[in-house]
N, CA, C and O of each residue as an XYZ file, in Angstrom:
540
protein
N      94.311    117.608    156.887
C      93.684    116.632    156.004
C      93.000    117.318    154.827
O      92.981    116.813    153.705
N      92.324    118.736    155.189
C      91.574    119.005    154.289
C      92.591    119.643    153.314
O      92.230    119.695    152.138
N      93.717    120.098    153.604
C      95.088    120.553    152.477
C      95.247    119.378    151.621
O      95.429    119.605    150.425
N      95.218    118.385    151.943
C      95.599    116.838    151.504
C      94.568    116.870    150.017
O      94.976    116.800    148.857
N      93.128    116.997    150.492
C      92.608    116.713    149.804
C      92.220    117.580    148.534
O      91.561    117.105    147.609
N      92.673    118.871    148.562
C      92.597    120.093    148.201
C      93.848    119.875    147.495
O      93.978    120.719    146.608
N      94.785    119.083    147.556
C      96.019    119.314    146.572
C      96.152    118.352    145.446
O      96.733    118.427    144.364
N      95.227    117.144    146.193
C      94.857    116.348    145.678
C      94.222    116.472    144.406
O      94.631    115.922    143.383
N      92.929    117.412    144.507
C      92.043    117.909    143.831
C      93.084    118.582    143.193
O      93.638    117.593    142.713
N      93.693    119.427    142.865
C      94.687    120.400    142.157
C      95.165    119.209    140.976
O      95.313    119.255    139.755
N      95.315    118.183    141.964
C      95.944    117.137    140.592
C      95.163    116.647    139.867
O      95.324    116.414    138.669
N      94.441    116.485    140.372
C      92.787    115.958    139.221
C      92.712    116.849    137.993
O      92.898    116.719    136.783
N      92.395    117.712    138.750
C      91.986    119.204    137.671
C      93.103    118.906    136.485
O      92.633    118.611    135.387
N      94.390    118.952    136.603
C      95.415    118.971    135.955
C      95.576    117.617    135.403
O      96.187    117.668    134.336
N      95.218    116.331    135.777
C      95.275    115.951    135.100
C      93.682    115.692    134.041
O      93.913    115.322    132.890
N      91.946    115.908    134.487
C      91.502    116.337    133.232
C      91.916    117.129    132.310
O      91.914    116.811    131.121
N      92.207    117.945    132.633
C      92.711    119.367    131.441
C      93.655    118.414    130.526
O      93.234    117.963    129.461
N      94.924    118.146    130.998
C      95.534    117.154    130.135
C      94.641    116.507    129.343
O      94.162    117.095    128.373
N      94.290    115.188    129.649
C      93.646    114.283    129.163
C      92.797    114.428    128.193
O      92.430    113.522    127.445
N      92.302    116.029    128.140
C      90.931    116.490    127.049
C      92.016    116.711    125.770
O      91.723    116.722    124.574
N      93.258    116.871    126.329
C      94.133    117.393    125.396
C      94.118    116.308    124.569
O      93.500    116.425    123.511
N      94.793    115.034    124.879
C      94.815    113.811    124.594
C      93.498    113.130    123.769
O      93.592    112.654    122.637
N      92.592    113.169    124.351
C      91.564    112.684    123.545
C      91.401    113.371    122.497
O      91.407    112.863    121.376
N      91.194    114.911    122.775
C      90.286    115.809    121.211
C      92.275    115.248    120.478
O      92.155    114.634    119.418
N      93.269    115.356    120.773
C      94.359    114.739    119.505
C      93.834    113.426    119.170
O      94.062    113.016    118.032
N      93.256    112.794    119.866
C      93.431    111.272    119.482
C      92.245    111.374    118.440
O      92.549    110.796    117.396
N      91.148    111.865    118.417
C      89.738    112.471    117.873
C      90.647    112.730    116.536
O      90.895    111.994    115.581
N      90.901    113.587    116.737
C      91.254    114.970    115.413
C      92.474    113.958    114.452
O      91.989    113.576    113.387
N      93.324    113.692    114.593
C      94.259    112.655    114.299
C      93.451    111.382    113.473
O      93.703    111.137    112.294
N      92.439    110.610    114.273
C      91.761    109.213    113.657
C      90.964    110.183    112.935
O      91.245    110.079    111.741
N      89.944    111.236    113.168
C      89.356    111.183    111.869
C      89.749    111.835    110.503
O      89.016    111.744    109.518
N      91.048    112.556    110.497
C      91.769    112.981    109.566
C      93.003    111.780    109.398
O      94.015    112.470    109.517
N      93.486    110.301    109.178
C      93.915    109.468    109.037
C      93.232    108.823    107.646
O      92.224    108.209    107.298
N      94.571    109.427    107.044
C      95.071    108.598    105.291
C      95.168    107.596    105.374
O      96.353    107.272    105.456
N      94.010    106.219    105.427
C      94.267    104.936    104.887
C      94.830    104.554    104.291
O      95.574    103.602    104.526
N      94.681    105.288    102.999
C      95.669    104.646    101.856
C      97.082    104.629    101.959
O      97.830    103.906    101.300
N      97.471    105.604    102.966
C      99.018    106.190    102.716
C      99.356    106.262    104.366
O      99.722    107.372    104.752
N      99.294    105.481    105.109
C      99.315    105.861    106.677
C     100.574    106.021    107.045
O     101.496    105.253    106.771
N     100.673    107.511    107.982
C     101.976    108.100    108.310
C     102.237    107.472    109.270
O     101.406    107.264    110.154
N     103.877    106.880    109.314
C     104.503    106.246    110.945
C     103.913    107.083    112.182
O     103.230    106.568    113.068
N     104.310    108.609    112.120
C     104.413    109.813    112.733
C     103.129    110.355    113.183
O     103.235    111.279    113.989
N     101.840    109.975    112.830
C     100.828    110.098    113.007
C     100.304    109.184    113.997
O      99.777    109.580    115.036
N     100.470    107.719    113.626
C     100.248    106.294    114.242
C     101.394    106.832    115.767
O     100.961    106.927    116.915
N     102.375    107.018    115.490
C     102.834    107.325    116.997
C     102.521    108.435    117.920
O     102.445    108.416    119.148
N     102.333    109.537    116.973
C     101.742    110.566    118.291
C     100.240    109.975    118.437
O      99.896    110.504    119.494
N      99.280    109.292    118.059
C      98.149    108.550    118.748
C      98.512    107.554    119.677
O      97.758    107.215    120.589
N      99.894    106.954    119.448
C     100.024    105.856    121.009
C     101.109    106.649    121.928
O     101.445    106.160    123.006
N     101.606    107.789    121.509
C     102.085    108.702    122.763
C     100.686    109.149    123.493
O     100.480    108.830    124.664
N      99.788    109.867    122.771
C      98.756    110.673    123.410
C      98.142    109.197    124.519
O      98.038    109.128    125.744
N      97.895    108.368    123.632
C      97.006    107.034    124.851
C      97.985    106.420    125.817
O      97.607    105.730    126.764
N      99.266    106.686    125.559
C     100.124    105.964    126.472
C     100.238    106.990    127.806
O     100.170    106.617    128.977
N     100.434    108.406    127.329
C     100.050    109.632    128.340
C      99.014    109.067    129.137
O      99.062    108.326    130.119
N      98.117    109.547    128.539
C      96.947    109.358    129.456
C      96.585    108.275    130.267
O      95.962    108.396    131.322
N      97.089    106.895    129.638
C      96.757    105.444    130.669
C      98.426    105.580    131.613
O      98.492    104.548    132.281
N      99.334    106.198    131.796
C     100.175    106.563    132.798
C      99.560    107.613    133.561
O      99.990    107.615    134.715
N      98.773    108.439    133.349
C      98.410    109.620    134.198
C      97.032    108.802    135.081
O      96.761    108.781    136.282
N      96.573    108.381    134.274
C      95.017    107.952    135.097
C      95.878    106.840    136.167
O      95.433    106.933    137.311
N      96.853    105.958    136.052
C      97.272    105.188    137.075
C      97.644    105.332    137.950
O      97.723    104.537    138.887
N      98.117    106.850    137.851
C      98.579    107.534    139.134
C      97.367    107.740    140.343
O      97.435    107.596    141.563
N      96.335    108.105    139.532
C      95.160    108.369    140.247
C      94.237    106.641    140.628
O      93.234    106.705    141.338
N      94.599    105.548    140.209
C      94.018    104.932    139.924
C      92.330    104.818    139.484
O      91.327    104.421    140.077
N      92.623    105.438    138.005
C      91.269    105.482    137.518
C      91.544    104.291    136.679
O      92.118    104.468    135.605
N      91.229    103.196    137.018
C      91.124    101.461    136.423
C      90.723    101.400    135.538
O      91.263    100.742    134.648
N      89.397    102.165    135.332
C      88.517    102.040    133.652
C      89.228    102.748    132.994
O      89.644    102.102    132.032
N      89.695    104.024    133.003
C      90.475    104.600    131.988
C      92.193    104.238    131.140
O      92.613    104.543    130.024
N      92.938    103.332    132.507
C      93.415    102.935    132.127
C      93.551    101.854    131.317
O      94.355    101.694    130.399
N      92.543    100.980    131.802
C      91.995     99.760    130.861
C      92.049    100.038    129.285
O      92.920     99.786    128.453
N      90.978    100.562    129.198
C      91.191    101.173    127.985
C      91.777    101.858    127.250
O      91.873    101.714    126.031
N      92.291    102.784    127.994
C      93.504    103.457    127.305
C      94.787    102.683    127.111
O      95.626    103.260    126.418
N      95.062    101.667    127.514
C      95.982    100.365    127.205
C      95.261     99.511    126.625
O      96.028     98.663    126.171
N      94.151     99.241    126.370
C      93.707     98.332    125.094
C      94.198     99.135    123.748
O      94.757     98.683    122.748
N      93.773    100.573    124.081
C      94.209    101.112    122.629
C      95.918    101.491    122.311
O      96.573    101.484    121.269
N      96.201    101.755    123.480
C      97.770    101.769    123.521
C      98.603    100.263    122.661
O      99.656    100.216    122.025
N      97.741     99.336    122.947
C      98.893     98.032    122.629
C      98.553     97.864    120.632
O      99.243     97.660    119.633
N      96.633     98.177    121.036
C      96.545     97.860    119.388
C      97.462     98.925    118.668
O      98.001     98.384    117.703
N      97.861    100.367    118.811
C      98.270    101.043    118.019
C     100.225    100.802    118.225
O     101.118    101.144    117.450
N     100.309    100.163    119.441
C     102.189     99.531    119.720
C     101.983     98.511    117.993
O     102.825     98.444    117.097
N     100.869     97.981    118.018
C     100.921     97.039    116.836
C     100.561     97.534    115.407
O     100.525     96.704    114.499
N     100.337     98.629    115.200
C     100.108     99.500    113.981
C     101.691     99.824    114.125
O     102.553     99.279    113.437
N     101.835    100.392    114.712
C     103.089    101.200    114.778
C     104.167    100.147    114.503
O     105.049    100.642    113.802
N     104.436     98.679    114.858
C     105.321     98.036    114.121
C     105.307     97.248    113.069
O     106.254     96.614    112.602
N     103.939     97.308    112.608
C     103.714     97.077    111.235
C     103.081     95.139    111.238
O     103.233     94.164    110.503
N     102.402     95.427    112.443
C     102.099     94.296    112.906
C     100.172     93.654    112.400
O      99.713     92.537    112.161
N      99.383     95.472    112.447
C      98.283     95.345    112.498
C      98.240     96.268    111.202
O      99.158     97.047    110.943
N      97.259     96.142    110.512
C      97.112     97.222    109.282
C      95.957     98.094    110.174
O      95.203     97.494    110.941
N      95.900     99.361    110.025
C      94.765     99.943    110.388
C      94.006    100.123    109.146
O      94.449    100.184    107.999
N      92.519    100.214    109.646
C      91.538     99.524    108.456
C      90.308    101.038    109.326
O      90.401    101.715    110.350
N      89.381    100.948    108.287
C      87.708    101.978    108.896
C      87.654    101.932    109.658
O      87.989    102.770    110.496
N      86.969    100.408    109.866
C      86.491     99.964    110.129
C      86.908    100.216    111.921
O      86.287    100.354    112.975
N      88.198    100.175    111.510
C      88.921     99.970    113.153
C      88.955    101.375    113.462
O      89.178    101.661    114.639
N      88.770    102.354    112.595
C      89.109    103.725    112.871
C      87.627    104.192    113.556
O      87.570    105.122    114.360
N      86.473    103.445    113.142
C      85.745    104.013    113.965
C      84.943    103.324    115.326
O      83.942    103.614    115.981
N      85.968    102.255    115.356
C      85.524    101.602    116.829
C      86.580    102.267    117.646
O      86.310    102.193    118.845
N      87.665    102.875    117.397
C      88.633    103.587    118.107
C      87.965    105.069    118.670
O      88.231    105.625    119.736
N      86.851    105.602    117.426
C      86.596    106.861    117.558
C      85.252    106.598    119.000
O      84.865    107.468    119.781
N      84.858    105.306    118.951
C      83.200    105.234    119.529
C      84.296    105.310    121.270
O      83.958    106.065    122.181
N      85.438    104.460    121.360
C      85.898    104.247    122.806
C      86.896    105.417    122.939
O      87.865    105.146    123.648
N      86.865    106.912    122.306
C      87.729    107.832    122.549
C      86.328    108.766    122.930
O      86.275    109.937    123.308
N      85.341    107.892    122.709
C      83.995    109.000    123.015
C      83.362    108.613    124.732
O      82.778    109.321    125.552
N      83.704    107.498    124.757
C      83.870    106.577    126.149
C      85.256    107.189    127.257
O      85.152    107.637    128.399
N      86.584    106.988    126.363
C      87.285    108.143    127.218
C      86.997    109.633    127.913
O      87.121    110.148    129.024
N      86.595    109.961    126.754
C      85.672    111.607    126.843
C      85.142    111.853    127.953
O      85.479    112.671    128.809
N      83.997    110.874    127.925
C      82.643    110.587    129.041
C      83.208    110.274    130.257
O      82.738    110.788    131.272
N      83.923    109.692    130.304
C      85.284    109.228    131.854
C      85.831    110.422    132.091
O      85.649    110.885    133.217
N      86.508    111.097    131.255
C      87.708    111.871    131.761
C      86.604    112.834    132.208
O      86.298    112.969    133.393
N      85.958    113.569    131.090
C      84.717    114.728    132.005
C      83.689    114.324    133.401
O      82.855    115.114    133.843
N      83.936    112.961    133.970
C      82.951    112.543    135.209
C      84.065    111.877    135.484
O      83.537    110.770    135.595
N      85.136    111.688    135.672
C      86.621    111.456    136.653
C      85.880    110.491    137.710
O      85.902    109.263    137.628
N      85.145    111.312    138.833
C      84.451    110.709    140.133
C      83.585    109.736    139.882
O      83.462    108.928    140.802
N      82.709    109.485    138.582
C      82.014    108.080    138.349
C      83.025    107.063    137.245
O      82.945    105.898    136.856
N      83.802    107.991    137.050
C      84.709    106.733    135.539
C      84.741    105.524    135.769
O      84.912    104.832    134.766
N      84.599    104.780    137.113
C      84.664    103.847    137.799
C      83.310    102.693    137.774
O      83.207    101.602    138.335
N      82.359    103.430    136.887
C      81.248    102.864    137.172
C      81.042    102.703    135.694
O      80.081    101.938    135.618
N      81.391    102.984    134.597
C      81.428    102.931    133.294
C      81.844    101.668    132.479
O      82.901    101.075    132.259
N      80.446    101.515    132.106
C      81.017    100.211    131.041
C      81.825    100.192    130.089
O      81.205    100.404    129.047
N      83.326     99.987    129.845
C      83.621     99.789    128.675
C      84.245     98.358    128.193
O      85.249     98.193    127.499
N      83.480     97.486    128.684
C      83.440     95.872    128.424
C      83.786     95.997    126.419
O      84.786     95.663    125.784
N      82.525     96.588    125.970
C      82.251     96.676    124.716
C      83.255     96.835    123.939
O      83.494     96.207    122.907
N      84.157     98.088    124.650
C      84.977     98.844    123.665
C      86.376     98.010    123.814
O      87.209     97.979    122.908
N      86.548     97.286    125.163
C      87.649     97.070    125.131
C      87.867     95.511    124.451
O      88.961     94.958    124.339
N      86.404     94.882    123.978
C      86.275     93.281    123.445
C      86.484     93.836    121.721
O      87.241     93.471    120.823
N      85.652     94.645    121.789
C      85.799     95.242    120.041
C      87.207     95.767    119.529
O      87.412     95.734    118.315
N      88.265     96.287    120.448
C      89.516     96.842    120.410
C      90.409     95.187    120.108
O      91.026     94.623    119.204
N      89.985     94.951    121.483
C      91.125     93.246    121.782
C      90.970     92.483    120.097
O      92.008     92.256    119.475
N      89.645     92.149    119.497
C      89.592     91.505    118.480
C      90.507     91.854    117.562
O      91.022     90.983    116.861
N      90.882     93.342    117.416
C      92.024     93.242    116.105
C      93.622     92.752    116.903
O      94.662     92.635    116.255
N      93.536     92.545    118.209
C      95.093     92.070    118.460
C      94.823     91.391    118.462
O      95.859     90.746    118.298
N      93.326     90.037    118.590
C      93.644     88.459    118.814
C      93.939     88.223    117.157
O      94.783     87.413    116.772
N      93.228     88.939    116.357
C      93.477     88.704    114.793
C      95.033     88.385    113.970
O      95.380     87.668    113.031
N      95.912     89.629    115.168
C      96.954     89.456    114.681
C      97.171     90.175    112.647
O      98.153     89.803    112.006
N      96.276     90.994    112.098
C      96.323     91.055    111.442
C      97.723     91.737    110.358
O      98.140     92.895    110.314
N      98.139     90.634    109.654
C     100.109     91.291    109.190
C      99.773     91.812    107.353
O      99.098     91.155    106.560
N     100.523     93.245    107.039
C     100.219     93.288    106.145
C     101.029     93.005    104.893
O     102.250     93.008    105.049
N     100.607     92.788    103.810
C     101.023     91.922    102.770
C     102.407     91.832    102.250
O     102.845     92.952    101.989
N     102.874     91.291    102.117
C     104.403     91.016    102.030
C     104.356     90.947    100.380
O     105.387     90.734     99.742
C-alpha cells in the first residue's frame, strides 16, 4: 500500500512541476499580448497550456483546478475562433485567476478548499456576453 502511495506521490510531483510550466506560459504570454494586433498562435498556445493542465488535474481529480482551468480553456476556444475579442480588461482578470491557479497548483493537498467562485463568475461573463468582433 505504502508503494501505492509513494508512486502516487511521484505523479503529483510531476504533475506540479508541469503545471508551473503552464501557468508561468500562461503569465508570460497574457502579459506580453498585442491587443492591437493579436496573434492566432499565441491565443492557442494559451488554450493548449490551460487545456494541459485542466486534463492533468482530472486525472488526479483536483475539481477546483479543473474548474477553472476550463472556464479559461472555453473563453480562450472562443478567442481562438474569433468569437470573443480579447480586451485588458479581460487580460487582467485572466492574470488575477492564473494567480489563483498558482496558489492551487503550489498547495495541490488544499486546492480543494479554494475559492475560485470569483474568478470563474468574472471569466463566465465574457462567454455569457458572447462578445463578436466587428464585421
Amino acid at each position: 500500500m505504502a508503494y501505492i502511495l509513494l508512486k502516487n506521490e511521484e505523479h503529483i510531483q510531476n504533475f506540479i512541476e508541469e503545471a508551473k510550466i503552464h501557468v508561468e506560459t500562461l503569465e508570460n504570454r497574457l502579459v506580453n499580448i498585442n491587443l492591437d494586433a493579436v496573434d492566432p498562435e499565441e491565443v492557442h498556445a494559451i488554450f493548449r497550456a490551460v487545456h494541459s493542465m485542466k486534463g492533468s488535474a482530472g486525472f488526479f481529480n483536483l475539481n477546483k483546478i479543473v474548474e477553472l482551468s476550463h472556464c479559461m480553456e472555453s473563453l480562450f476556444g472562443e478567442i481562438r475562433n474569433g468569437k470573443i475579442i480579447i480586451e485588458e480588461e479581460m487580460v487582467d482578470i485572466l492574470l488575477v485567476a492564473n494567480d489563483c491557479l498558482k496558489a492551487m497548483i503550489d498547495d495541490v493537498a488544499n486546492s480543494e478548499n479554494m475559492d475560485i467562485a470569483d474568478h470563474v463568475q468574472n471569466i463566465s461573463r465574457y462567454l455569457r456576453a458572447e462578445k463578436t468582433p466587428p464585421t
